[in-house]
N, C-alpha and C positions, 0 to 999 in steps of 0.2 A: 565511222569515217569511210570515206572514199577513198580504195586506196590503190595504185599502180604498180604493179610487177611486172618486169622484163624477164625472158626466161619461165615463165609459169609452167611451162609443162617438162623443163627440165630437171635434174637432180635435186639441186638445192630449191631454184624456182618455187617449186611444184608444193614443196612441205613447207616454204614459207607463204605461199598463199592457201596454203588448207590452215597450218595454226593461223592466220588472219581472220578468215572466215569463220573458224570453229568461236575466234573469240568476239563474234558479230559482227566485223566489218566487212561492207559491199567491197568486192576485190575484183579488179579485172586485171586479166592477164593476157599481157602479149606471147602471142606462138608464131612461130613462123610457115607449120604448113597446117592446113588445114582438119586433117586430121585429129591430131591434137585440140581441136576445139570441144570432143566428144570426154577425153578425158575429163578435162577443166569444169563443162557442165555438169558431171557427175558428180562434183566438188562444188558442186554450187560457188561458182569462180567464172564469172562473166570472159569469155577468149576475145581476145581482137587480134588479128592477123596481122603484124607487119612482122620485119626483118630491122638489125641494126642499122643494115648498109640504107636501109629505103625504111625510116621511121617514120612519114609521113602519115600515114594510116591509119598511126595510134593517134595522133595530137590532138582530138576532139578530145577523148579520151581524160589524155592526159592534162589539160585543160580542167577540166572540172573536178581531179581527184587532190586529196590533201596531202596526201604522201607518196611519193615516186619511189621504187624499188628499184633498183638496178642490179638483178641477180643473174643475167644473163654473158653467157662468154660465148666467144664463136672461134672456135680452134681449127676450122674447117679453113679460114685463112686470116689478114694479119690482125692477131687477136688484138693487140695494145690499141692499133687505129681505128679499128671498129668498136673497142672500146670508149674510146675517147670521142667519136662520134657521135655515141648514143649519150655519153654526159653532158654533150654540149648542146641536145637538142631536150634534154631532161633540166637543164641550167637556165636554155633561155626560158622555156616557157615558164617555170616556176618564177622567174625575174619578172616577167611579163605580167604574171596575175596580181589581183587586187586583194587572191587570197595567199595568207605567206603559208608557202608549203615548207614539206619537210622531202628533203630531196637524201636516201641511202647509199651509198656506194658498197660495192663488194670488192671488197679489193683480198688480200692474202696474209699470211703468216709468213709467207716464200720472199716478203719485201723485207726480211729479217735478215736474210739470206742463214748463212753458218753461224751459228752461235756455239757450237760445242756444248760442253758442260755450262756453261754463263747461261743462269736465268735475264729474260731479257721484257720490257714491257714495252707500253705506248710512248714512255718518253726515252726509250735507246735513239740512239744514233742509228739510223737504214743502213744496210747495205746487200740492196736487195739480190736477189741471180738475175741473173744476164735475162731471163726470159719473161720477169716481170718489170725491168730493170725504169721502164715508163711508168710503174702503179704509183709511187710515191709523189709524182708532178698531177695525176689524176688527184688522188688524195689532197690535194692540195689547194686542187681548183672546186674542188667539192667545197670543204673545211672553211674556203675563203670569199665564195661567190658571195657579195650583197644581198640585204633582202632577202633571205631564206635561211633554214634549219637544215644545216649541211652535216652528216653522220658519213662516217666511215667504219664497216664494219671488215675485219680482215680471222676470219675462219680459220681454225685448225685445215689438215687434211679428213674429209669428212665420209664419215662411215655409214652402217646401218642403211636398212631399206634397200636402191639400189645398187649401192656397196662403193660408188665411187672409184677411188683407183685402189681399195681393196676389192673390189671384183677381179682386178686384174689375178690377184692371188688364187681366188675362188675359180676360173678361168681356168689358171695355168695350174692349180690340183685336179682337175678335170683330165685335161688332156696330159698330164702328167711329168711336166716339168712346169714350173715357176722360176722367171725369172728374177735377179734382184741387182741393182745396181750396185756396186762398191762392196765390201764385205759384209754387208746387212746389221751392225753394231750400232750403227744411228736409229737415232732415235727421232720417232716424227709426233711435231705436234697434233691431236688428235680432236676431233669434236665428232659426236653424234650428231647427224644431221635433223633430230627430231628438236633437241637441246639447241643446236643451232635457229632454228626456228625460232624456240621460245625467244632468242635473244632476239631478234628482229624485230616480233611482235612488241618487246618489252622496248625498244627502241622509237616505232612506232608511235607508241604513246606516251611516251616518256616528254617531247614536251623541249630535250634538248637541243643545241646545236651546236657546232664546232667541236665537234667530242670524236677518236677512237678508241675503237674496241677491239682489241685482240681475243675473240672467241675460242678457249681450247678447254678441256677436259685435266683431269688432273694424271693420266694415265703415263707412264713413264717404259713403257714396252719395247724391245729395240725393234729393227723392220725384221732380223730372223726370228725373234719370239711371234710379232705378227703372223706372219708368214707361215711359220709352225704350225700356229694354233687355225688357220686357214685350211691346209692341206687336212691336219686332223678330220675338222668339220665333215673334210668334203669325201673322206675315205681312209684318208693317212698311206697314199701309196707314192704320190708325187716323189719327186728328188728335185733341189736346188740347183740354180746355175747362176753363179757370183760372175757377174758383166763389171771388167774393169770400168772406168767412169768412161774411158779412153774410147774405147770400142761401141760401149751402149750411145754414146753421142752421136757416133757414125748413124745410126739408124733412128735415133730418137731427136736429134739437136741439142737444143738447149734445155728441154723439158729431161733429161737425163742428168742433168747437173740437180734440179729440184728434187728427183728422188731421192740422190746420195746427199743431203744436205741432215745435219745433224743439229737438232731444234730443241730447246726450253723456253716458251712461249709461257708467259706469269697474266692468267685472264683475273687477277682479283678487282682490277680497276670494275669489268660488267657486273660484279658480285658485290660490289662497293654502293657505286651509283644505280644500277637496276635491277640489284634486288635478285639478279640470275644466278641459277646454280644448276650444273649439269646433273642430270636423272640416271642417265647411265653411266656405268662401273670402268668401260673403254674396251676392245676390240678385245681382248686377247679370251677375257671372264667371258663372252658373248657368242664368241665365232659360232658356234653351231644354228645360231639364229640367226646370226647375222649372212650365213652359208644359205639358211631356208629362205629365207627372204629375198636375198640374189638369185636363187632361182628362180621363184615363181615371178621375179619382176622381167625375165629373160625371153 
């Protein structure tokens, strides 16, 4: 197939358009500057240059492909609206065609908001954090659009390769403190971003729609055992700095409430219906590679 990735030369992007390709299909991917196009041919991953804000550039493109990915975020400014704007030009044109596409959504685990100890799945009641607090009205408009195969996929926090917001860890045992929000006793839902791939792929050709999927691992490590086994990796010399929720907001907004957030995320529904099952063991058995790996992608 033909298939569409927003985000291709980004974190998740980037490994969800190489498992596409490894598993034969033509993949093109949008990047936003050009550089990045060097990468993606490397990958044998066709680049097109647009941006969220100014999609226009891909729509030939996206036109002609069978399946639309939408793996890309832009934190750089207002995420949710520039979100919602590349869905809506990913909606119309799939609406538009005479072929029925299957149109992805990346949406989060963080639309769970706090769950504490409560395992929680696809059919909890949301109650996302403040900073994703619009993913679930996205999710919605995906899930519900006419005419098309509407998926919503929503990721652990994702590790492995280039480390994600566990880089941050790897970072801050470097320079030797690490930061961590709240007393670090939470626990965060977790996915390998290679396992995360497989599930996209498997989505891809899966054939369904109206379906979510809460992608996460079965790993159960708090953010100071993370953390720990981080600094380990990187030397074992760092020292902690516990940032009340209060303070770390000051400097971070509302993306500081998402780290102190304490997650049991139940993915048996993608192990049910496609057959996925995460490969890696979770961050903590890993660190030392997952340590090598964040450097050399540095």
């Amino acid at each position: 197939m033909k298939i569409f990735v927003t985000g291709a030369s980004g974190y998740v992007g980037f490994a969800v358009a190489c498992a596409l390709r490894r598993a034969g299909h033509e993949v093109y991917g949008m990047v936003r500057r050009k550089e990045a196009e060097t990468l993606l041919r490397r990958a044998e991953i066709h680049p097109v240059t647009a941006t969220m804000q100014n999609p226009a550039a891909a729509q030939a493109t996206v036109e002609q492909c069978a399946v639309l990915i939408h793996a890309a975020a832009d934190y750089q400014t207002d995420t949710m609206k520039t979100d919602r704007q590349m869905v809506a030009v990913l909606l119309a044109t799939a609406r538009r065609s005479l072929q029925h596409k299957t149109v992805i959504y990346t949406s989060g685990v963080w639309v769970h908001g706090d769950t504490g100890g409560e395992l929680v799945d696809e059919t909890t009641v949301l109650h996302p954090a403040q900073l994703v607090k619009d993913r679930p009205e996205i999710e919605r408009l995906v899930l519900e659009s006419p005419g098309i195969r509407g998926l919503v996929v929503r990721p652990g926090c994702v590790y492995g390769g280039r480390g994600g917001l566990t880089g941050a860890w790897f970072s801050g045992a470097e320079s030797g403190e690490v930061n961590i929000v709240g007393n670090g006793d939470n626990r965060w839902a977790m996915v390998h971003v290679e396992d995360l791939a497989d599930a996209y792929l498997q989505l891809a050709e899966s054939g369904l729609k109206g379906e979510v999927f809460d992608i996460t691992d079965r790993s159960r490590a708090t953010v100071n055992e993370m953390a720990a086994a981080a600094v380990i990796a990187a030397g074992g010399k760092a020292k902690f700095k516990h940032l009340p929720l209060a303070e770390a907001q000051q400097g971070m907004g509302d993306f500081a409430a998402c780290l102190a957030l304490d997650q049991h995320v139940d993915a048996r529904k993608a192990v049910r219906l496609l057959g996925w099952q995460p490969k890696h063991g979770g961050f903590v058995d890993g660190a030392e590679t997952y340590y090598q790996a964040w450097k050399a992608w540095k």
